[in-house]
C-alpha positions, 0 to 999 in steps of 0.5 A: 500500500505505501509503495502505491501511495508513493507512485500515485506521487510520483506520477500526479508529479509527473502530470502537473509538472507537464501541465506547468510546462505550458505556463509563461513564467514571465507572466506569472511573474509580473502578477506575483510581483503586483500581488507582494507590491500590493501586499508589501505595506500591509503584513509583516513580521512585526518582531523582525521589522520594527523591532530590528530592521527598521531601528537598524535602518535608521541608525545608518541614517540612509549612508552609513551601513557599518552602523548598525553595528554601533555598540550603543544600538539597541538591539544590537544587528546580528545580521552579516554584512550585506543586510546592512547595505541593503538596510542603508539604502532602505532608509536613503530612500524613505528619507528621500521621499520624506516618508514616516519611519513606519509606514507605506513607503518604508515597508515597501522599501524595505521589502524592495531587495527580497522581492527584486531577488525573487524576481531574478530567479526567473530569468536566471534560471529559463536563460541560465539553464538552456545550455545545460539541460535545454529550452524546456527544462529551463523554462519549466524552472523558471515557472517552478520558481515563480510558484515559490510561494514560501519565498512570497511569504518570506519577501512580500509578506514577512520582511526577510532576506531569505530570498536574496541569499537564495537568488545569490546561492541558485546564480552560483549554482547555474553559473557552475552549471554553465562551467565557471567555478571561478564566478560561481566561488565568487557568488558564494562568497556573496551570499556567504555575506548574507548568510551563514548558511551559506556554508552548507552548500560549499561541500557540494558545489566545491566537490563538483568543481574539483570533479569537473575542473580541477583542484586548481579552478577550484581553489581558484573559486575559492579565492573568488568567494573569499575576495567578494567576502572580503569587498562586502566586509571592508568598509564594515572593518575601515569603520571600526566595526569589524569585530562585531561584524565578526561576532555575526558568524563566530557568535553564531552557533549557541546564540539560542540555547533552544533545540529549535527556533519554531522550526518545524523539524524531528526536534520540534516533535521532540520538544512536544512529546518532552514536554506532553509525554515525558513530563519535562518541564517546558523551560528545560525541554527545549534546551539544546545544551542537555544531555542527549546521548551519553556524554553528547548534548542534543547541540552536539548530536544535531551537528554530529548528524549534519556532518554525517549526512553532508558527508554522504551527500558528498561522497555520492556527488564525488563518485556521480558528478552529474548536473542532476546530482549537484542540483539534487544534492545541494537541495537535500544538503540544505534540507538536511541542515534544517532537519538535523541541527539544533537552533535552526530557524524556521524559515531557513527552510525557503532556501530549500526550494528554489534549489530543488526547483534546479532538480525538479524538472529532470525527475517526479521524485524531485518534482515531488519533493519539490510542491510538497515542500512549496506547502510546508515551506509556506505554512510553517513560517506561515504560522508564525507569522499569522501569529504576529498579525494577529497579535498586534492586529494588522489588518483591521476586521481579523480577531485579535489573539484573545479572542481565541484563548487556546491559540497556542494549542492550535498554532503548536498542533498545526506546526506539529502537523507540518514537522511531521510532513517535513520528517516524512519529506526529508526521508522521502527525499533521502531515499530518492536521492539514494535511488536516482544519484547513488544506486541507480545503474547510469542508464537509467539515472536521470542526467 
C-alpha cells in the first residue's frame, strides 16, 4: 500500500509538472510581483521589522551601513554584512521621499531587495539553464520558481532576506552549471555575506568543481568567494566595526540555547512529546545544551548528524558528478541542515526550494519533493507569522489573539502537523536521492 501511495506521487508529479510546462513564467511573474507590491505595506513580521530592521535602518541614517553595528544600538544587528547595505539604502530612500519611519513607503522599501531577488530567479534560471539541460527544462524552472510561494511569504509578506541569499546561492549554482567555478566561488562568497548558511552548500558545489575542473579552478573559486567576502566586509572593518561584524558568524552557533527556533523539524516533535509525554518541564525541554546521548548534548548530536549526512551527500556527488546530482544534492544538503541541527530557524527552510526547483524538472521524485515542500515551506513560517498579525492586529476586521484563548494549542498542533510532513519529506527525499544519484545503474539515472 505505501509503495502505491508513493507512485500515485510520483506520477500526479509527473502530470502537473507537464501541465506547468505550458505556463509563461514571465507572466506569472509580473502578477506575483503586483500581488507582494500590493501586499508589501500591509503584513509583516512585526518582531523582525520594527523591532530590528527598521531601528537598524535608521541608525545608518540612509549612508552609513557599518552602523548598525554601533555598540550603543539597541538591539544590537546580528545580521552579516550585506543586510546592512541593503538596510542603508532602505532608509536613503524613505528619507528621500520624506516618508514616516513606519509606514507605506518604508515597508515597501524595505521589502524592495527580497522581492527584486525573487524576481531574478526567473530569468536566471529559463536563460541560465538552456545550455545545460535545454529550452524546456529551463523554462519549466523558471515557472517552478515563480510558484515559490514560501519565498512570497518570506519577501512580500514577512520582511526577510531569505530570498536574496537564495537568488545569490541558485546564480552560483547555474553559473557552475554553465562551467565557471571561478564566478560561481565568487557568488558564494556573496551570499556567504548574507548568510551563514551559506556554508552548507560549499561541500557540494566545491566537490563538483574539483570533479569537473580541477583542484586548481577550484581553489581558484575559492579565492573568488573569499575576495567578494572580503569587498562586502571592508568598509564594515575601515569603520571600526569589524569585530562585531565578526561576532555575526563566530557568535553564531549557541546564540539560542533552544533545540529549535519554531522550526518545524524531528526536534520540534521532540520538544512536544518532552514536554506532553515525558513530563519535562517546558523551560528545560527545549534546551539544546542537555544531555542527549551519553556524554553528547542534543547541540552536539544535531551537528554530529549534519556532518554525517553532508558527508554522504558528498561522497555520492564525488563518485556521480552529474548536473542532476549537484542540483539534487545541494537541495537535500540544505534540507538536511534544517532537519538535523539544533537552533535552526524556521524559515531557513525557503532556501530549500528554489534549489530543488534546479532538480525538479529532470525527475517526479524531485518534482515531488519539490510542491510538497512549496506547502510546508509556506505554512510553517506561515504560522508564525499569522501569529504576529494577529497579535498586534494588522489588518483591521481579523480577531485579535484573545479572542481565541487556546491559540497556542492550535498554532503548536498545526506546526506539529507540518514537522511531521517535513520528517516524512526529508526521508522521502533521502531515499530518492539514494535511488536516482547513488544506486541507480547510469542508464537509467536521470542526467
Amino acid at each position: 500500500m505505501e509503495a502505491r501511495r508513493r507512485a500515485d506521487v510520483i506520477r500526479l508529479s509527473g502530470r502537473l509538472l507537464r501541465a506547468l510546462a505550458a505556463v509563461n513564467p514571465y507572466a506569472l511573474l509580473a502578477g506575483v510581483l503586483a500581488l507582494g507590491l500590493a501586499a508589501a505595506p500591509l503584513v509583516y513580521h512585526h518582531f523582525d521589522v520594527r523591532g530590528f530592521f527598521l531601528v537598524w535602518a535608521r541608525a545608518t541614517e540612509g549612508a552609513k551601513p557599518w552602523a548598525v553595528y554601533a555598540a550603543d544600538l539597541y538591539p544590537p544587528c546580528d545580521y552579516p554584512p550585506l543586510v546592512p547595505y541593503l538596510l542603508t539604502l532602505a532608509e536613503a530612500g524613505r528619507r528621500l521621499a520624506h516618508a514616516p519611519r513606519v509606514g507605506a513607503i518604508s515597508l515597501v522599501l524595505l521589502k524592495l531587495p527580497g522581492l527584486l531577488a525573487y524576481a531574478a530567479l526567473v530569468p536566471l534560471c529559463a536563460i541560465g539553464l538552456r545550455r545545460t539541460f535545454g529550452e524546456s527544462h529551463a523554462r519549466l524552472s523558471a515557472t517552478l520558481c515563480a510558484l515559490c510561494a514560501p519565498l512570497f511569504v518570506n519577501a512580500a509578506l514577512w520582511g526577510q532576506f531569505d530570498a536574496v541569499t537564495s537568488a545569490l546561492l541558485v546564480a552560483a549554482l547555474v553559473v557552475l552549471l554553465n562551467g565557471r567555478p571561478v564566478v560561481a566561488g565568487g557568488l558564494v562568497g556573496l551570499a556567504l555575506s548574507a548568510k551563514l548558511m551559506v556554508v552548507v552548500s560549499i561541500p557540494t558545489l566545491a566537490v563538483w568543481a574539483w570533479r569537473r575542473h580541477g583542484p586548481g579552478r577550484m581553489l581558484a573559486g575559492a579565492a573568488a568567494g573569499a575576495l567578494a567576502l572580503a569587498l562586502v566586509a571592508g568598509p564594515h572593518i575601515l569603520a571600526g566595526a569589524g569585530s562585531a561584524m565578526l561576532g555575526t558568524y563566530t557568535g553564531a552557533v549557541g546564540f539560542y540555547d533552544r533545540r529549535t527556533m519554531e522550526a518545524c523539524n524531528i526536534w520540534y516533535l521532540l520538544d512536544i512529546f518532552d514536554i506532553y509525554v515525558r513530563g519535562v518541564p517546558k523551560h528545560v525541554a527545549p534546551l539544546d545544551s542537555r544531555p542527549a546521548l551519553g556524554p553528547l548534548t542534543f547541540r552536539e548530536l544535531g551537528l554530529l548528524l549534519f556532518g554525517g549526512y553532508a558527508t554522504f551527500v558528498a561522497v555520492a556527488l564525488a563518485r556521480r558528478p552529474t548536473p542532476y546530482v549537484l542540483a539534487l544534492g545541494t537541495a537535500m544538503n540544505h534540507f538536511a541542515f534544517f532537519m538535523l541541527p539544533t537552533e535552526i530557524q524556521g524559515r531557513y527552510v525557503t532556501v530549500i526550494v528554489p534549489l530543488l526547483a534546479v532538480a525538479a524538472p529532470l525527475s517526479a521524485r524531485a518534482a515531488g519533493l519539490f510542491l510538497g515542500l512549496c506547502v510546508t515551506a509556506t505554512l510553517g513560517p506561515g504560522l508564525e507569522l499569522t501569529r504576529q498579525v494577529l497579535a498586534h492586529g494588522q489588518i483591521p476586521g481579523l480577531p485579535p489573539l484573545s479572542a481565541f484563548p487556546d491559540y497556542r494549542l492550535y498554532f503548536r498542533s498545526a506546526a506539529a502537523l507540518v514537522a511531521a510532513v517535513n520528517v516524512a519529506l526529508f526521508a522521502w527525499g533521502t531515499v530518492a536521492f539514494w535511488k536516482e544519484a547513488v544506486a541507480a545503474p547510469p542508464r537509467n539515472r536521470p542526467e
